[in-house]
C-alpha positions in Angstrom: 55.8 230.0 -133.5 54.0 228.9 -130.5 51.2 226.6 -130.7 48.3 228.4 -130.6 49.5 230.2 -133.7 50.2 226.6 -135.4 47.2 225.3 -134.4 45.6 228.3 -136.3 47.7 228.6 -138.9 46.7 225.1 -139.9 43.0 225.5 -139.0 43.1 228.6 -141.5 45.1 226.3 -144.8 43.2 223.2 -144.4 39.9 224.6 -143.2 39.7 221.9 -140.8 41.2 219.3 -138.8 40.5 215.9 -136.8 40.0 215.7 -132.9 42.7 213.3 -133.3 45.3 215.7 -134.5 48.2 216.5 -131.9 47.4 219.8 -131.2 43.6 220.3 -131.1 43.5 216.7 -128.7 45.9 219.3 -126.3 44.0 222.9 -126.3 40.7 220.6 -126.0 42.3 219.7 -122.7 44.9 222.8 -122.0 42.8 225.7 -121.2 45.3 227.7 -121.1 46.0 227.0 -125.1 42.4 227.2 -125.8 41.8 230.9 -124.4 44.9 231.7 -126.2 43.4 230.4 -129.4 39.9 231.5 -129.0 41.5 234.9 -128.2 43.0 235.6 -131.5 41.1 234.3 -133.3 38.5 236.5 -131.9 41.1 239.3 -132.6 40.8 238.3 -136.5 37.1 238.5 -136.6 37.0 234.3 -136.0 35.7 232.0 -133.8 36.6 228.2 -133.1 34.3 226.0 -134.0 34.1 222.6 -132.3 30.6 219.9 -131.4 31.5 216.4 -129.1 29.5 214.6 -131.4 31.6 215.6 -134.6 35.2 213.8 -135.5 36.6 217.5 -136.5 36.9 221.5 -135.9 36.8 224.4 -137.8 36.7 228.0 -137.4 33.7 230.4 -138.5 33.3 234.0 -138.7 32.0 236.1 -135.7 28.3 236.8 -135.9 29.7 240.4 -135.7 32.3 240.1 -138.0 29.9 238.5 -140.2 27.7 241.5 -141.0 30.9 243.1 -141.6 32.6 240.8 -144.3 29.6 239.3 -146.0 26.9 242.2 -146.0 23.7 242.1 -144.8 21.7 241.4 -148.0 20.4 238.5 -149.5 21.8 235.1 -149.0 25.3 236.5 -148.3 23.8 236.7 -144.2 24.2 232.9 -144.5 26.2 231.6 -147.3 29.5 232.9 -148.3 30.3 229.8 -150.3 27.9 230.9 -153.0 26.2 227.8 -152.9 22.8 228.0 -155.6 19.7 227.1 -154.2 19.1 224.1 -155.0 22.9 223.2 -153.5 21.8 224.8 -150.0 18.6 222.6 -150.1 20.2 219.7 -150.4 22.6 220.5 -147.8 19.7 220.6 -145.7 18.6 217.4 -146.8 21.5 215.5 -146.4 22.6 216.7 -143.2 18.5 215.6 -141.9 19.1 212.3 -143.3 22.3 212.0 -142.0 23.2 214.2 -138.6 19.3 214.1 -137.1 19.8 209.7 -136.8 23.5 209.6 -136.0 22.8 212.4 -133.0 19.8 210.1 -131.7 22.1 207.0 -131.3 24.8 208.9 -129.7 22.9 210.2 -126.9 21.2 207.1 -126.6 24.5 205.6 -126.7 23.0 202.7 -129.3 24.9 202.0 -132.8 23.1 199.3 -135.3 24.6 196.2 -133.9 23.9 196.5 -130.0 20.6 198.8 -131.0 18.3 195.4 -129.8 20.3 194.8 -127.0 18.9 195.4 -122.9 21.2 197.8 -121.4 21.0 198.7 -117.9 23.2 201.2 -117.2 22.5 203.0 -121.4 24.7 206.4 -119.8 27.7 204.8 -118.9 28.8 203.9 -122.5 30.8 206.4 -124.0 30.1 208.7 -126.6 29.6 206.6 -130.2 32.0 208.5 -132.5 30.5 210.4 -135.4 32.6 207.8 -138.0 30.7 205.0 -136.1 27.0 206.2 -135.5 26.7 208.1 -138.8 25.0 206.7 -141.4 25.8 205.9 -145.1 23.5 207.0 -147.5 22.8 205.2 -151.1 23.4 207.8 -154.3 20.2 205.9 -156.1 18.1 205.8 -153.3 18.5 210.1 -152.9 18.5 210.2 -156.8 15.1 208.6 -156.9 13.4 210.1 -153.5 14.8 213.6 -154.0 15.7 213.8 -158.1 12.9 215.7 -159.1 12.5 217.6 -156.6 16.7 218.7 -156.4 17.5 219.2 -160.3 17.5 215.5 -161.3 20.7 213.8 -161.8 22.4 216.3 -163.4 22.0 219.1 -161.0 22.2 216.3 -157.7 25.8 215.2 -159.6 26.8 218.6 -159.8 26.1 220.0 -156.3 27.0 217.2 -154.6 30.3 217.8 -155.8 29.8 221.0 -154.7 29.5 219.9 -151.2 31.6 217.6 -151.5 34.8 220.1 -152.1 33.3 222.4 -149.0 33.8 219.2 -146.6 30.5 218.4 -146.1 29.5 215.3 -147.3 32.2 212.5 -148.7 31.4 210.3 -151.6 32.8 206.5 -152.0 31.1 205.3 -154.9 27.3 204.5 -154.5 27.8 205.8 -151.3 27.5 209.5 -149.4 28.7 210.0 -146.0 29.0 212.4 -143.1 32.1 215.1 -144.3 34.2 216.9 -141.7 31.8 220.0 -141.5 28.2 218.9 -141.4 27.8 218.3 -138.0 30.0 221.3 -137.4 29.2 224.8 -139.5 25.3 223.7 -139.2 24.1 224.4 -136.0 21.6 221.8 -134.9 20.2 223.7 -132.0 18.7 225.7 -134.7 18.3 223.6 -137.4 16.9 220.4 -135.9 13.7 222.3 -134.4 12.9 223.7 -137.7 12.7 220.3 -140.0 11.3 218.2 -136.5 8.8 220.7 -136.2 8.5 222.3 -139.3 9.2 221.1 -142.5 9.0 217.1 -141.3 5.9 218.0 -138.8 3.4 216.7 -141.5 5.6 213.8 -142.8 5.9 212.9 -139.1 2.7 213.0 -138.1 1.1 211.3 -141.1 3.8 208.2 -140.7 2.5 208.2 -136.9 -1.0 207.8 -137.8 -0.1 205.5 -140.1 1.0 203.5 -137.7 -1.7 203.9 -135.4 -3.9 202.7 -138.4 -2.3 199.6 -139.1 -2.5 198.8 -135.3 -5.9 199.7 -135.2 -6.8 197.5 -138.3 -4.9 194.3 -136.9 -6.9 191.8 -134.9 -6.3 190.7 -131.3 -3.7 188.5 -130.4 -6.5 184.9 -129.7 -8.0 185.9 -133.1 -4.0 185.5 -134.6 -3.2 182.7 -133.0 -6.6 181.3 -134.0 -5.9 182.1 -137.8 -2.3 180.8 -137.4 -3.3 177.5 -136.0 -5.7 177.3 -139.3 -3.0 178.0 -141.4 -1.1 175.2 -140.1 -4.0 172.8 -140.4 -4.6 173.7 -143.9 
């Protein structure tokens, strides 16, 4: 076996694998290995799939193979895992909540602990990995803010199992976190427009003029100072 069929051999039994891993570091860089591997997979219908901001790859079917396989009714267009509804909305939810903030700090090249530092030269940094800019979200804190709207516990339990044995999400007790194919099988060139200007563009906006409402509503800086002194003389 040479290595491009390794490499997809193993891509096919473990669905995917790290950037780290021996052989996908080299066709990332070989690109001779990578046509070879893009080649057949193409030949079987597949295609790789890779993003620099994600720790892993994967391979998808061909948009034209797709139609092919799955059909072209219903929801088999877009999910062959046979995830419910409820399970796919979710998804959608978690990977907002989680891909949409980690992507903003690694193009601004700014992680949590050097986010309030100056930073002349922000583009020379390199490229936060995904383990390091995504977030961690809290179990309780999506049980209460999306429960009721997701099925309650016992559907949110159940499907985020669900996701959890597709790759996308990983759980470590009270906590959920960025799986090997979030930031991979969902295609954020499509998916971030839609919830930044679609299904967030009323949340947004209404936090922004909130904010614009506070600041509106606070006095100017003498008349603080003023009330500040007071305080300290009372």
């Amino acid at each position: 076996m040479d290595d491009a069929a390794l490499l997809i051999a193993e891509l096919l039994t473990r669905r995917w694998l790290p950037r780290s891993h021996r052989l996908v570091k080299r066709a990332l860089v070989d690109a001779e290995l990578f046509a070879q591997v893009e080649q057949r997979l193409a030949q079987s219908g597949l295609r790789w799939m890779d993003s620099i901001y994600a720790d892993h790859v994967s391979v998808a079917l061909l948009p034209a193979a797709a139609g092919a396989v799955l059909g072209e009714a219903g929801a088999n267009a877009n999910n062959n895992l046979d995830l419910p509804r409820d399970a796919q909305a979710l998804l959608v939810v978690l990977w907002a909540l989680i891909v949409l903030p980690k992507r903003e700090r690694q193009t601004s090249r700014t992680l949590d602990a050097d986010a309030g530092q100056d930073d002349l030269f922000p583009g020379a940094k390199p490229l936060p990995p995904a383990r390091s800019a995504s977030p961690v979200l809290s179990y309780k804190a999506l049980l209460e803010d999306y429960g009721p709207q997701l099925g309650k516990k016992l559907r949110l339990d159940a499907n985020l199992k669900l996701l959890e044995r597709h790759g996308f999400i990983l759980r470590r007790q009270d906590e959920i976190a960025e799986g090997p194919l979030l930031d991979v099988l969902l295609d954020y060139d499509v998916l971030a427009p839609r919830i930044l200007d679609g299904a967030l563009a009323d949340v947004l906006a209404r936090e922004r003029a909130m904010a614009e409402e506070y600041e509106s509503n606070q006095p100017p800086a003498p008349v603080q100072q003023a009330q500040a002194a007071i305080n300290t003389e009372n």
